[in-house]
C-alpha positions as CSV (number, residue, x, y, z in Angstrom):
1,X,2.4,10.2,-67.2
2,X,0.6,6.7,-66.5
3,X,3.1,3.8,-67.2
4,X,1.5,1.1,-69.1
5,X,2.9,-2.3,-69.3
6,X,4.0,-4.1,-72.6
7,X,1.0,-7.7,-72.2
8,X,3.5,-9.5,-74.3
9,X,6.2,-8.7,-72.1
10,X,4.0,-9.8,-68.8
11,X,3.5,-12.9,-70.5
12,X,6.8,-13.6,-71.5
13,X,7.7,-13.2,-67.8
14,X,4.6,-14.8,-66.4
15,X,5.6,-18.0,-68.3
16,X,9.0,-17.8,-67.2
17,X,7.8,-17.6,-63.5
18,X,6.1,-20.8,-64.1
19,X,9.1,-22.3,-65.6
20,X,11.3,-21.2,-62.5
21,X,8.7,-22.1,-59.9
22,X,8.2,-25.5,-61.1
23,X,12.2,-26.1,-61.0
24,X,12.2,-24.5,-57.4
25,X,9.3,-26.3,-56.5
26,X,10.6,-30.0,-57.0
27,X,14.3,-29.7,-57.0
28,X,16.3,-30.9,-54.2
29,X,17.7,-28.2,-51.7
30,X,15.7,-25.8,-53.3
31,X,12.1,-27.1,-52.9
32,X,12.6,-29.0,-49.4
33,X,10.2,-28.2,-47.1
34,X,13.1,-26.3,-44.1
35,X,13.0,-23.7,-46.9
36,X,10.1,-20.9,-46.8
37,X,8.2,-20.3,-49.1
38,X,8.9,-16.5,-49.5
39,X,12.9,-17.9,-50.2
40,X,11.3,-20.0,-52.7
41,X,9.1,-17.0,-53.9
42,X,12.1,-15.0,-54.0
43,X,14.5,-17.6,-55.5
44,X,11.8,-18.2,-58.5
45,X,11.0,-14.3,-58.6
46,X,15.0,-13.7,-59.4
47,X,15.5,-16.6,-61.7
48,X,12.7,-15.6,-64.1
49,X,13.8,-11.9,-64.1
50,X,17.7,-13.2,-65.2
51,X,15.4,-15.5,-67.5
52,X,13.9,-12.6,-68.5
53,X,16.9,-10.5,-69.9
54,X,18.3,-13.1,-72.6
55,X,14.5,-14.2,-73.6
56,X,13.7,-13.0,-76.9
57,X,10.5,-14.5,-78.2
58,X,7.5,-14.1,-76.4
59,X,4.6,-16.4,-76.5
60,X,1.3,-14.8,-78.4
61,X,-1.3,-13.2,-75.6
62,X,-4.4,-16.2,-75.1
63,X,-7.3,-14.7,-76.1
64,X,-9.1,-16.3,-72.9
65,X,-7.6,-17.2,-69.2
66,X,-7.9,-21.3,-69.9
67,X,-5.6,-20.0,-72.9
68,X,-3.4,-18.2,-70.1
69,X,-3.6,-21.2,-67.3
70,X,-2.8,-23.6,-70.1
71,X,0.3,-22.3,-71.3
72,X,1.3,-21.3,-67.4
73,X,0.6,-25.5,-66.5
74,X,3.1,-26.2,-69.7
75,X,5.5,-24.0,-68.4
76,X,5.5,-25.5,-65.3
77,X,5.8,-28.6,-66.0
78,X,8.7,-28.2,-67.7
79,X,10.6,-27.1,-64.5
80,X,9.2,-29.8,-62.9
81,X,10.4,-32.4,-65.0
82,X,14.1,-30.5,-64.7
83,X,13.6,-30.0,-60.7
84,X,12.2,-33.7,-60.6
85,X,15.2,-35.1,-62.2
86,X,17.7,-33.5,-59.9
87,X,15.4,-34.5,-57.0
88,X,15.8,-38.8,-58.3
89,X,19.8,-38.2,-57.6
90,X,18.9,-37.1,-53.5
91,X,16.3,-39.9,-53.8
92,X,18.6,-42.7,-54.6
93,X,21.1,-42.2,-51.5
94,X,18.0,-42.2,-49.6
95,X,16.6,-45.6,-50.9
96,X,20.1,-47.2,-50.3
97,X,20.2,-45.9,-46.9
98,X,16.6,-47.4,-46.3
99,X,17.8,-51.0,-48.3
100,X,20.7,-50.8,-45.7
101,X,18.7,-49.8,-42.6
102,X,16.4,-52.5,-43.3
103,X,19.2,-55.7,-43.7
104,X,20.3,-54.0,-40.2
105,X,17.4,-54.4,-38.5
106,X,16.4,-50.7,-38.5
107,X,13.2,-51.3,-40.0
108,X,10.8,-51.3,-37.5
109,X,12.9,-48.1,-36.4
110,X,11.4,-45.7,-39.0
111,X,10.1,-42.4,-38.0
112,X,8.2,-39.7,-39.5
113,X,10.6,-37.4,-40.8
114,X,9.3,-33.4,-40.3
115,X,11.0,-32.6,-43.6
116,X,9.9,-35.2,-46.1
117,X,6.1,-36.5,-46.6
118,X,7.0,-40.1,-45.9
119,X,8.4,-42.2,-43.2
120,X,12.3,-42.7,-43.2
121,X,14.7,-44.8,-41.2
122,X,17.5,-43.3,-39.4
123,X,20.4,-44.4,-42.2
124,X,17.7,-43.5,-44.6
125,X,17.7,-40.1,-43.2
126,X,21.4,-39.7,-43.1
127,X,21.7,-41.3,-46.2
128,X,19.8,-38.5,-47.6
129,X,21.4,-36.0,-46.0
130,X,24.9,-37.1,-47.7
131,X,23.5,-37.0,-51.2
132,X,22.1,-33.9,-51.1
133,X,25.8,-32.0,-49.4
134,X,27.3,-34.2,-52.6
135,X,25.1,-32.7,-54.9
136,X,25.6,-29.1,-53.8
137,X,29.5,-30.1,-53.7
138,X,29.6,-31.5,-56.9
139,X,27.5,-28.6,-58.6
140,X,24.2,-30.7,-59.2
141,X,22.4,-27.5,-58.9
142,X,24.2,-25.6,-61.4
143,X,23.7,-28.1,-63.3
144,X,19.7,-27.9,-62.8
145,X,20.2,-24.1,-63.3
146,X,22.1,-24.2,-66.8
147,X,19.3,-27.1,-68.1
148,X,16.1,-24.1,-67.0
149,X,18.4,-21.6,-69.0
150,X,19.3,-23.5,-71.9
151,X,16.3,-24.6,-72.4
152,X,14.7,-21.1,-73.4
153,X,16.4,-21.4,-76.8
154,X,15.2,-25.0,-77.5
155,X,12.2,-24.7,-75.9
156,X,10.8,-21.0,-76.1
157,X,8.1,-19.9,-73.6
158,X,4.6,-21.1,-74.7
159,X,5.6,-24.2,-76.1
160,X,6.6,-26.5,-73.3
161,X,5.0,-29.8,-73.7
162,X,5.2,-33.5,-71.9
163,X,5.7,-35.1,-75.3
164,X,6.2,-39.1,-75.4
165,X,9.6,-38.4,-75.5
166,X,10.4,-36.7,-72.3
167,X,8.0,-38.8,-70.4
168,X,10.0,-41.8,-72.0
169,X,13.2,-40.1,-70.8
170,X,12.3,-39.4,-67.3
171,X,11.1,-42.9,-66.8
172,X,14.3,-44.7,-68.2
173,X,16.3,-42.1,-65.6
174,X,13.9,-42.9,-62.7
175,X,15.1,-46.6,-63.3
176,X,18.6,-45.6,-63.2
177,X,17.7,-43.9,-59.7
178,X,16.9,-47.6,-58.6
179,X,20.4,-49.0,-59.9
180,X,22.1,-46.1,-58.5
181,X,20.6,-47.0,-55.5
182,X,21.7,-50.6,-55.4
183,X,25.1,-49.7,-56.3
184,X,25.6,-47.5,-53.5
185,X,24.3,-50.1,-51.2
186,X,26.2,-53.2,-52.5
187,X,29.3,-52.8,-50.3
188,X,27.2,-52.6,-46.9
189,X,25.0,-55.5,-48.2
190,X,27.2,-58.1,-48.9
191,X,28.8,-57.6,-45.4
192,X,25.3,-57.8,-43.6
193,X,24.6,-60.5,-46.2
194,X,27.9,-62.4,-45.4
195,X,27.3,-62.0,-41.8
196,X,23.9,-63.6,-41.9
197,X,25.1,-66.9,-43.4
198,X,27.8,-66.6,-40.7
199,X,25.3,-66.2,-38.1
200,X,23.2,-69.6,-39.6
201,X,26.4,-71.6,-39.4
202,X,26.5,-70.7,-36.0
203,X,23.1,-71.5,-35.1
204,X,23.5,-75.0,-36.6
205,X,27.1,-75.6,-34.7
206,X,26.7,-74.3,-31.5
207,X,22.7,-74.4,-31.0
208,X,23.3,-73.4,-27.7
209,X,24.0,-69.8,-28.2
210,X,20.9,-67.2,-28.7
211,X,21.9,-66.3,-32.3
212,X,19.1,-63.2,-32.1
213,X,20.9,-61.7,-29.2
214,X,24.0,-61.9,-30.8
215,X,22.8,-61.1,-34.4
216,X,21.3,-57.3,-33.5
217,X,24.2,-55.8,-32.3
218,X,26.4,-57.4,-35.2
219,X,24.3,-56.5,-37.7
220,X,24.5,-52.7,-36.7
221,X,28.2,-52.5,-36.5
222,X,28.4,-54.8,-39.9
223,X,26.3,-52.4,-41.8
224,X,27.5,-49.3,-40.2
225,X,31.5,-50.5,-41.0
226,X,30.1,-51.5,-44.5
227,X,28.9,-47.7,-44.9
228,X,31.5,-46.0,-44.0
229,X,34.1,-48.5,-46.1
230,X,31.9,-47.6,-48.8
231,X,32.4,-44.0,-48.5
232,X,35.5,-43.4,-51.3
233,X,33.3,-45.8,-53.5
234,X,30.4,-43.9,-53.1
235,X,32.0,-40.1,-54.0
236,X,33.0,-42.3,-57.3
237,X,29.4,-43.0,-58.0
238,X,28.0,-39.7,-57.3
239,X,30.7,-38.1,-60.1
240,X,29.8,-40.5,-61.9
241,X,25.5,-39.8,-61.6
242,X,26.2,-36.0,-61.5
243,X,27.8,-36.2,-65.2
244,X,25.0,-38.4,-65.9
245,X,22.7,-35.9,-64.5
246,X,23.4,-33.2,-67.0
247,X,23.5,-35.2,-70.1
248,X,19.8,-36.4,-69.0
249,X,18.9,-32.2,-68.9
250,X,20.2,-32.0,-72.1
251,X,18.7,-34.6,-73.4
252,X,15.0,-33.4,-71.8
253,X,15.6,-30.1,-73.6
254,X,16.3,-32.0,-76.9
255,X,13.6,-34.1,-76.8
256,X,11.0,-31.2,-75.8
């Protein structure tokens, strides 16, 4: 007895394969580049196949394959925008360690870092590194997981769209990402900043003294005391952006 396949059913979970491979593919943890791809294969294979189970509409069968390719590249961008918006929160520890690294004096010191497709600073990279175990501690990801799930009921597969709306909604978060940023970095900032007016009294004073040689070595223990003051202030923050996080993924899925 040949089996024969259901095509609406293979549609219904080809779309959903998009949907879970764009999430994988641009959220943080999930898409970084120390995980291989098969993981990610897999990890997208198994969430489309849970997906799969509480699905109930499927899309109608394209009569031609840019029919088929068209409604895969909406599906995928709809777990791209999802994944993308978790990846903003990882993004904005990063940028406040780079704002801090740079007041330091760290900016000449950036590498290439292996795991990201840009160059990073050293706080930058460690920066980044704290966000993203906050995230998984705080349940950013479940969060990211819920938002692909829920969003089968508002947003069936075959009809996911960029409409003005969500574009409008991911650009007013990615803004956000740049205050978040800020926020974290105040503390350390207004130490290196209070230490550089400290530094040009001196210079005027006591013109004597090589303020440079002075100044480097101050500046990395101000900013490195400033981060690690800023520590409590900064687990505040990150509740605070998680919960912030997951009302922006509900309000993607509404605005779909």
């Amino acid at each position: 007895m040949t089996f024969i396949p259901d095509p609406e059913r293979v549609l219904l979970f080809t779309m959903l394969l998009a949907r879970a491979t764009g999430l994988v593919a641009a959220a943080p943890f999930f898409g970084e580049r120390m995980i291989p791809v098969r993981i990610k294969a897999l990890v997208s294979g198994a969430l489309a196949l849970l997906m799969l189970s509480v699905a109930r509409e499927a899309p109608p069968v394209p009569e031609s394959l840019v029919g088929l390719v068209l409604l895969a590249g909406a599906e995928l961008s709809v777990g791209l925008v999802m994944g993308f918006s978790g990846r903003l929160f990882v993004m904005a520890f990063e940028m406040a360690g780079q704002v801090v690294a740079v007041q330091m004096g760290f900016g000449m010191a950036a590498m290439i870092d292996p795991l990201q497709p840009h160059r990073t600073t050293l706080m930058g990279r460690w920066m980044w590194l704290v966000g993203m175990t906050v995230f998984l501690g705080l349940g950013g990801h479940h969060h990211l997981l819920r938002a692909v799930a829920g969003s089968l009921e508002l947003v069936p597969p075959g009809q996911g769209l960029l409409t003005a709306a969500v574009v409008e909604a991911v650009v007013d978060y990615s803004a956000r990402g740049f205050v978040t940023a800020l926020s974290i970095a105040a503390p350390a900032i207004g130490l290196l900043l209070l230490t550089s007016m400290g530094l040009g009294i001196l210079a005027r004073t006591v013109p004597q003294m090589n303020v440079f040689i002075v100044g480097f070595p101050l500046k990395i223990t101000t900013g490195i005391v400033g981060v690690m003051l800023s520590l409590p202030y900064l687990l505040e923050v990150a509740r605070r952006e998680v919960a912030e996080l997951a009302r922006h993924l509900s309000g993607l899925i509404l605005a779909a």
